[in-house]
C-alpha positions as CSV (number, residue, x, y, z in Angstrom):
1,X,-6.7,1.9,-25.0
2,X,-8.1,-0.3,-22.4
3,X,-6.0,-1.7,-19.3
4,X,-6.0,-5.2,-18.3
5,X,-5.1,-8.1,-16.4
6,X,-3.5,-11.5,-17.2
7,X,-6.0,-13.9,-18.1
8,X,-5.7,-16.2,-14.7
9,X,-7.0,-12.9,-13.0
10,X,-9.6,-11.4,-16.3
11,X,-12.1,-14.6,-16.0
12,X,-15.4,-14.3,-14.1
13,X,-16.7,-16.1,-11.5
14,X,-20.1,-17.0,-10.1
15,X,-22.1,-16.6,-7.1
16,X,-22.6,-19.6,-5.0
17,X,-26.0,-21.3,-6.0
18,X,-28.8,-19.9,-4.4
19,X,-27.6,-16.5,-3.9
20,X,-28.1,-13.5,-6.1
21,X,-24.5,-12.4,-7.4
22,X,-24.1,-9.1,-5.8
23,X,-22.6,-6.0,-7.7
24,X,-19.2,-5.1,-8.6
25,X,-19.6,-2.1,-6.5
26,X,-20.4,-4.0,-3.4
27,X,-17.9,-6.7,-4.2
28,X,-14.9,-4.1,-4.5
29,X,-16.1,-2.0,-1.6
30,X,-16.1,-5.5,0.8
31,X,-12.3,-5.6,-0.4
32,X,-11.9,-2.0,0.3
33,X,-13.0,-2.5,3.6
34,X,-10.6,-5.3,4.5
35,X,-7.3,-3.4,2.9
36,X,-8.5,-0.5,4.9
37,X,-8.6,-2.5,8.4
38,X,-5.4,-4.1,7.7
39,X,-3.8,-0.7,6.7
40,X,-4.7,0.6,10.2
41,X,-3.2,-2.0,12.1
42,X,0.2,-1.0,10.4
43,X,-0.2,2.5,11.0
44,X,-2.2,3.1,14.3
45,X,0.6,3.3,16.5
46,X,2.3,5.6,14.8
47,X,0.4,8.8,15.7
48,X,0.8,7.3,20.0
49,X,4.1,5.8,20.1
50,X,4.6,7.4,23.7
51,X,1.4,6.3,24.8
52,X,2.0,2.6,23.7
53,X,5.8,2.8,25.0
54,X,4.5,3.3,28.6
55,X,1.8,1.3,28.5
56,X,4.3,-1.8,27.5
57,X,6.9,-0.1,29.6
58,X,9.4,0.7,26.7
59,X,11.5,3.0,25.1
60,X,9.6,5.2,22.2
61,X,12.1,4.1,19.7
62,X,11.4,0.7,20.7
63,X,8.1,0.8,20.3
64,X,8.8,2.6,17.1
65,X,10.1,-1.0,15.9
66,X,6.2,-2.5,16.7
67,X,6.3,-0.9,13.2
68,X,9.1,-1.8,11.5
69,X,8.3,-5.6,12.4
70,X,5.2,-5.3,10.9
71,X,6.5,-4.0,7.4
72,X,9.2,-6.1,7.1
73,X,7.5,-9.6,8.4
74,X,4.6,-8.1,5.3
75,X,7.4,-7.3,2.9
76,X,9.4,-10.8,3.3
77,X,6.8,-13.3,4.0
78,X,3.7,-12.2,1.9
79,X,4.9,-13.8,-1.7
80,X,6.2,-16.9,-0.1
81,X,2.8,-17.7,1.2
82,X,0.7,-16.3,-1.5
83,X,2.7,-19.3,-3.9
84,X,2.1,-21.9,-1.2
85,X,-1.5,-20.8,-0.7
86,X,-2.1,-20.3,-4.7
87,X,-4.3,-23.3,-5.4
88,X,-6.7,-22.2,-2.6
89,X,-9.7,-20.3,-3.0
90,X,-9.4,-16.7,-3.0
91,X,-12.5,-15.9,-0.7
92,X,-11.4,-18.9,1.6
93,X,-8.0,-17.0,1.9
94,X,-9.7,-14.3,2.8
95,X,-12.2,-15.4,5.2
96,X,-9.4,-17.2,6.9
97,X,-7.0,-14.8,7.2
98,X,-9.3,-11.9,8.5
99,X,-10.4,-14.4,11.4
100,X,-6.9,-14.6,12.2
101,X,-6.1,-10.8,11.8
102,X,-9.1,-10.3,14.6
103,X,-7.8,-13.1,17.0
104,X,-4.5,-11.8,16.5
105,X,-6.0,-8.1,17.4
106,X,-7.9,-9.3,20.4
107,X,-5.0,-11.1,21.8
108,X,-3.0,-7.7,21.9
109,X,-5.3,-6.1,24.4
110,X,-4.5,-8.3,27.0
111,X,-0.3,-8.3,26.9
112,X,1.6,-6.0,28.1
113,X,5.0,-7.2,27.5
114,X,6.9,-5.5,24.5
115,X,8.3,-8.9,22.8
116,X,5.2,-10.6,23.1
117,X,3.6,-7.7,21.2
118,X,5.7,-8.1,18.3
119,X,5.0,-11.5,18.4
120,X,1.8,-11.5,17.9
121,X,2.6,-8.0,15.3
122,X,4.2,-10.7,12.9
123,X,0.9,-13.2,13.2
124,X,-0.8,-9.6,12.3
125,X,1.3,-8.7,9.1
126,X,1.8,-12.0,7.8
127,X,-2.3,-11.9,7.5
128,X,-2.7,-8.5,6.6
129,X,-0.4,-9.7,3.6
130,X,-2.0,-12.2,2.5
131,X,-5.4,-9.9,3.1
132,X,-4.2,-7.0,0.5
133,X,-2.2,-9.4,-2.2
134,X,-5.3,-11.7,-2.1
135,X,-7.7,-8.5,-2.2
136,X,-6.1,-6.9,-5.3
137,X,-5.4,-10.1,-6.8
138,X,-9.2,-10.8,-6.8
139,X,-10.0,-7.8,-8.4
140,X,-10.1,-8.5,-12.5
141,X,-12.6,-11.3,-11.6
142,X,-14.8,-9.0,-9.8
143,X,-15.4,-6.1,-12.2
144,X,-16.5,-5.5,-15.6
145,X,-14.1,-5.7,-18.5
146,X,-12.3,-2.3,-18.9
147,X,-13.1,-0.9,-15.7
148,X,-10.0,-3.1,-13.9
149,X,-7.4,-0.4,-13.2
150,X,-10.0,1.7,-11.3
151,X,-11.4,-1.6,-9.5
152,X,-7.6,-2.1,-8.0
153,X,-7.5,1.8,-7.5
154,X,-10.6,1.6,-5.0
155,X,-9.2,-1.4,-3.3
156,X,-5.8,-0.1,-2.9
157,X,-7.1,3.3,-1.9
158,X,-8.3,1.7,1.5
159,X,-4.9,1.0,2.2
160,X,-3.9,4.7,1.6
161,X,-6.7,5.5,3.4
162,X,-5.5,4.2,6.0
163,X,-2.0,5.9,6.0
164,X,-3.4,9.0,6.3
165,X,-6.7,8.5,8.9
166,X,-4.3,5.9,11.0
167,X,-2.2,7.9,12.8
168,X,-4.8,10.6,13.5
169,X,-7.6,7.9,14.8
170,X,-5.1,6.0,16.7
171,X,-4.1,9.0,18.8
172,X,-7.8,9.9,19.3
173,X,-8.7,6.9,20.8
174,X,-5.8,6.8,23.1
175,X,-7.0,10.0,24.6
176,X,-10.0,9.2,24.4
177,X,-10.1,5.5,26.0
178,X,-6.8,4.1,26.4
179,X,-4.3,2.6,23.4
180,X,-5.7,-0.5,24.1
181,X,-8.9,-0.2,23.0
182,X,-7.5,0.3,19.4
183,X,-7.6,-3.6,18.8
184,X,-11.0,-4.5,19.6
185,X,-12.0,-1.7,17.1
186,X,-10.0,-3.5,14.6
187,X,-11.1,-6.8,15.8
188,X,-14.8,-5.8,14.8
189,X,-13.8,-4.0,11.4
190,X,-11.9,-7.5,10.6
191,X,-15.1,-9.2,11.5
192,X,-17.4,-7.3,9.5
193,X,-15.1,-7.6,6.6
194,X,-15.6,-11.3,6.5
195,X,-19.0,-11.1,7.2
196,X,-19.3,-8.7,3.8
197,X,-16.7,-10.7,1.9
198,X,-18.4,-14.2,2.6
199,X,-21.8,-12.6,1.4
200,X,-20.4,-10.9,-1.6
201,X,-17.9,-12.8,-2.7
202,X,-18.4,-15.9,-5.1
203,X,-15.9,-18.4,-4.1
204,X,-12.7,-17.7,-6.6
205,X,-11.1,-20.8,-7.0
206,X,-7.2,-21.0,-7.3
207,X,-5.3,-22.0,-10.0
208,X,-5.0,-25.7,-10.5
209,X,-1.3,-25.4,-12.6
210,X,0.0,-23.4,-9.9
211,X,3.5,-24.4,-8.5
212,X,5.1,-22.9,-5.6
213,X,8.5,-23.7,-6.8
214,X,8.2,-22.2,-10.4
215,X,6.8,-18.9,-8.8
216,X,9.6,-18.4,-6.6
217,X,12.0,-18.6,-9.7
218,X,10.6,-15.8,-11.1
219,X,12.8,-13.7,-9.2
220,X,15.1,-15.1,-11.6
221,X,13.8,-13.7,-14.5
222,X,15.5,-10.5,-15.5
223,X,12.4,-8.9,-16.4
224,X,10.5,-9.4,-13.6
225,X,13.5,-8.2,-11.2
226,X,13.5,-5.2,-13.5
227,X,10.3,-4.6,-13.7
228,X,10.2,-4.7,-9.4
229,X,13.2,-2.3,-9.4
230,X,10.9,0.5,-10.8
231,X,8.3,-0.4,-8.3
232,X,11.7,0.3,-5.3
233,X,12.7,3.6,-7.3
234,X,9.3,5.1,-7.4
235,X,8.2,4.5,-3.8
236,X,11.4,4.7,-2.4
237,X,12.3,7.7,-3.7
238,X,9.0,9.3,-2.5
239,X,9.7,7.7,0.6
240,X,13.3,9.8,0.9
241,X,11.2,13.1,1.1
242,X,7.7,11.6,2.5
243,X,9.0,10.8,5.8
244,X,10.1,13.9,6.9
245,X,8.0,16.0,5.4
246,X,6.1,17.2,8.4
247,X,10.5,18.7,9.4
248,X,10.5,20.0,5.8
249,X,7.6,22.2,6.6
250,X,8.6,23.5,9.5
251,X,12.2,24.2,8.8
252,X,12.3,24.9,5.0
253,X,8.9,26.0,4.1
254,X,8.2,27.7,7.5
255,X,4.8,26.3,8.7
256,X,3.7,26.0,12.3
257,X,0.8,24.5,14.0
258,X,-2.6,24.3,12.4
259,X,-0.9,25.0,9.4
260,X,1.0,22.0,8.9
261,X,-1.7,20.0,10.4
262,X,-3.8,21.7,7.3
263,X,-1.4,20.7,4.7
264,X,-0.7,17.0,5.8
265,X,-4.0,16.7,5.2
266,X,-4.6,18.2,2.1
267,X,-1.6,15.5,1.0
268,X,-3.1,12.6,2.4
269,X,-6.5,13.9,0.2
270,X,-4.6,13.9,-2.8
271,X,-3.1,10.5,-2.5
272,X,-6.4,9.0,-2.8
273,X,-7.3,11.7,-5.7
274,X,-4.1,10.6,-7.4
275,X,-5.0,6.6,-6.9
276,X,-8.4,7.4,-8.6
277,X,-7.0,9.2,-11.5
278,X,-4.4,6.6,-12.3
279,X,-6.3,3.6,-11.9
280,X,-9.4,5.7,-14.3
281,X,-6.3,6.6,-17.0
282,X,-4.6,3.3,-16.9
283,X,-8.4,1.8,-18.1
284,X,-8.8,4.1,-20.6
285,X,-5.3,5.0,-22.0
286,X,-3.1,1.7,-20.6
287,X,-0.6,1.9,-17.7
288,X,2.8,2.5,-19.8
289,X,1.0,6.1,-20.7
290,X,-0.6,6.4,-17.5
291,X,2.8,5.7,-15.4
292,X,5.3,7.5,-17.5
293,X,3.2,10.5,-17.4
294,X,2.8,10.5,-13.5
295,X,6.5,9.8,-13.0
296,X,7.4,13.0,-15.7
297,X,5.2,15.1,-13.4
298,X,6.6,13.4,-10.0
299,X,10.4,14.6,-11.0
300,X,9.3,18.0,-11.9
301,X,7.7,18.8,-9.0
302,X,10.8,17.4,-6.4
303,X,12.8,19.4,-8.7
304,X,10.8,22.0,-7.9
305,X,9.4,22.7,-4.2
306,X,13.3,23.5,-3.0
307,X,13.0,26.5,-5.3
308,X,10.4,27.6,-2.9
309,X,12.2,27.7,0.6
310,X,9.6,30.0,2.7
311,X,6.6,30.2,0.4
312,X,4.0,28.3,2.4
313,X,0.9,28.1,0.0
314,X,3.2,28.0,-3.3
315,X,5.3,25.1,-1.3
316,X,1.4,23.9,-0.6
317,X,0.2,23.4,-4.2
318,X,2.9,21.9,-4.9
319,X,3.2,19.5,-2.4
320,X,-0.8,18.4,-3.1
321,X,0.2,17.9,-6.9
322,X,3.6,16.1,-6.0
323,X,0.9,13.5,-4.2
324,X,-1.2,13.1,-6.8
325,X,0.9,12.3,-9.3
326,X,3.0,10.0,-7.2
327,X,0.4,7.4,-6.5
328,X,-1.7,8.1,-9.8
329,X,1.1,5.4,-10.3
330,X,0.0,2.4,-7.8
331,X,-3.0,0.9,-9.4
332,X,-1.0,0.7,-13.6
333,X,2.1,-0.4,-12.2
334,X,0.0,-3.6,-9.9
335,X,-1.1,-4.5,-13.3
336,X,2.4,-3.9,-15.5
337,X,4.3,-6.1,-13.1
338,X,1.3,-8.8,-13.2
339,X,1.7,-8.7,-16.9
340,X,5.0,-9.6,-17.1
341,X,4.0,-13.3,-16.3
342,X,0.0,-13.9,-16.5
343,X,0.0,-16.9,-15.3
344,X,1.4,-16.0,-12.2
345,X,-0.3,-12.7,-11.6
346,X,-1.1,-13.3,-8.3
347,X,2.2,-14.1,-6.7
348,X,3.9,-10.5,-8.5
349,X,1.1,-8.7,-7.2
350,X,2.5,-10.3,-4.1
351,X,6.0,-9.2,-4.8
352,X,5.1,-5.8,-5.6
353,X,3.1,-5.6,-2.5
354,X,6.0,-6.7,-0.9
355,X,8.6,-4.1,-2.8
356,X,6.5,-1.2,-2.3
357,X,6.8,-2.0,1.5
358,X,10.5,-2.3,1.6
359,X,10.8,0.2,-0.4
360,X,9.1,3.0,2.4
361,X,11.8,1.5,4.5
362,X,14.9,2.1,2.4
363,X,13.5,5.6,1.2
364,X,13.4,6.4,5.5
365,X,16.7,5.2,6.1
366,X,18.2,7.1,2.9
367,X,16.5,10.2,3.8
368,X,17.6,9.8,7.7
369,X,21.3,9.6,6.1
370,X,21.1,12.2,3.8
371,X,19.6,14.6,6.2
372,X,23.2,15.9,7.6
373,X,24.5,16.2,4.8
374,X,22.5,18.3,2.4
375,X,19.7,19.2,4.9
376,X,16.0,18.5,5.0
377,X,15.2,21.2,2.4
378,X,17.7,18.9,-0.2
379,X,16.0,16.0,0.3
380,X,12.7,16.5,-2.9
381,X,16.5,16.6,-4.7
382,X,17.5,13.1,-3.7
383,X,14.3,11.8,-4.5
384,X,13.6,13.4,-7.7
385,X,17.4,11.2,-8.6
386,X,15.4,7.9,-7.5
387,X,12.1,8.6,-9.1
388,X,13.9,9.8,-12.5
389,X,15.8,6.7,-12.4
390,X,12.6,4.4,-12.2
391,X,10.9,6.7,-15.1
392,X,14.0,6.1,-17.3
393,X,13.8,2.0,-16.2
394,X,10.5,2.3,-17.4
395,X,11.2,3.8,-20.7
396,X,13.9,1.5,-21.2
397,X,12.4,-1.6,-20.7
398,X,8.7,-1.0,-21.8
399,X,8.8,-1.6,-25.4
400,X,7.7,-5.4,-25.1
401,X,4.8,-4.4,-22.4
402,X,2.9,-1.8,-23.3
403,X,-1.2,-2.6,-23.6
């Protein structure tokens, strides 16, 4: 059974006269591109946080909260502009708001004065919001009928991407030449993603019957707010065991050095491997099967890896297959929650985006709470509780949206 999105976000569009329409591929890749630049501005600093903390003459865990600014300003502000922005074209949105992404990252190599660099943090998220929603929003118009789910795969994947080649790259090129220099980098990749996106694109128009104030009442509707909760579940409760994973390998699997680097990466590997699958099953099977099966497997797994306190490579396995089957579920449930009101598809995809954010941040704080008291070896426990609750939220309230 074929996935697919709500009609305002199924029809096709065409390229501006006098232009060859270029191919899905290259349409979806000059997305990619942008969700991946975006992506590293969240997460670069996290791999040099004592290298930006003396540079701006600050605490660590201070400029630890460079990053927190960033996800919350994303989480809060995205929908809100994505309604007041809906009648706008798509690839304006886009072209706009990667020009100010790259002022906003060229400005940041010249402070040097911690509050001003959050200030201008918050100019960066609220565009890398609009970026990503806008990005995956564009999607069903760019690619072929039935071939949707892996479309918003691909362009979420740059994203992950991102999560896992961020904090690595960032460090290298603060070794390499200075923390700074991270910002003109992303300055150019901003640059060359609207220089891709305004030559692939067509021109997307908005929607016409869009209202901002009747998209912001859908947080009224008890389906939608349901519907969002399995969204915070899911990603919160890998967020409980995610974030200190690299402390559950060392004290309750027993890893050091190069093998922990080894295994992060392998994890970070399988996230993308698991966004491929999910967004390649959801097309050809529909979400509901594709997202109950992931979130089955998830539970088992966390279940699972406490039971193997001090096997390294049994701890390994299961650690790669916990990651692919907990994003095989990003790209079917993006298109659940924009089915629940078609014609406002692209504001939930906003409010998803913006879930899935808040939700890393809960699932941190949770796990940071529950640490001293069942220790970081309990925590694939705590999580397994959240991701079982979203997989039995699912159940209950999929009847009416299965496709």
């Amino acid at each position: 059974m074929s996935t697919s999105l709500p009609a305002s976000l199924d029809s096709a569009d065409t390229s501006p006269a006098g232009r060859p329409p270029a191919r899905a591929g290259t349409r979806v890749a000059a997305l990619t591109l942008a969700t991946f630049t975006v992506g590293l501005a969240e997460y670069v600093l996290m791999g040099q946080l004592d290298i930006v903390a003396e540079g701006l003459g600050t605490s660590e865990p201070l400029a630890g909260q460079l990053v927190t600014v960033f996800a919350l300003t994303y989480g809060l502000v995205t929908p809100l502009l994505v309604a007041a922005l809906s009648r706008r074209s798509r690839r304006n949105i886009l072209l706009a708001s990667l020009l100010v992404f790259a002022a906003a990252n060229m400005f940041s190599f010249f402070l040097t004065e911690l509050w001003a660099f959050a200030a201008v943090r918050v100019v960066m998220a609220v565009a890398a919001g609009l970026i990503v929603v806008t990005s995956i929003a564009s999607v069903g118009r760019l690619v072929p009928a039935g071939k949707t789910g892996r479309g918003i795969a691909t362009v979420q994947m740059g994203f992950t991407a991102a999560l896992i080649l961020g904090v690595p790259l960032g460090r290298v090129l603060a070794e390499a030449v200075g923390w700074r220099m991270v910002f003109p980098v992303l300055a150019v990749l901003a640059l060359a993603s609207a220089a891709l996106i305004r030559l692939a694109l067509p021109v997307l128009p908005g929607r016409a019957e869009a209202r901002r104030g009747s998209q912001l009442a859908l947080l009224g509707d008890r389906r939608i707010l349901l519907g969002l909760l399995v969204t915070f579940l899911w990603l919160g409760g890998y967020s409980i065991a995610y974030t200190y994973l690299t402390p559950y390998l060392t004290d309750a699997v027993g890893a050091a050095g190069s093998a922990v680097t080894l295994v992060l990466f392998l994890f970070g590997l399988a996230s993308l491997v698991g966004t491929q699958l999910g967004g390649r099953h959801a097309d050809r099977h529909g979400h509901h099967r594709t997202l109950t099966a992931g979130a089955a497997i998830h539970v088992v797994i966390l279940l699972a890896l406490p039971l193997l306190t001090g096997a390294l490579w049994a701890s390994a396995v299961l650690l790669v297959l916990w990651s692919v089957s907990a994003w095989s579920g990003a790209a079917p449930q993006q298109i659940r929650v924009a089915n629940l009101a078609p014609a406002s598809g692209d504001v939930l995809i906003g409010l998803n985006q913006s879930t899935m954010q808040l939700a890393i941040a809960a699932g941190a704080a949770v796990g940071g709470v529950l640490i001293p008291l069942v220790g970081v070896q309990g925590l694939p426990w705590a999580a397994a509780v959240a991701v079982l609750a979203s997989l039995l939220l699912l159940l209950g309230t999929a009847r009416k949206q299965r496709v």
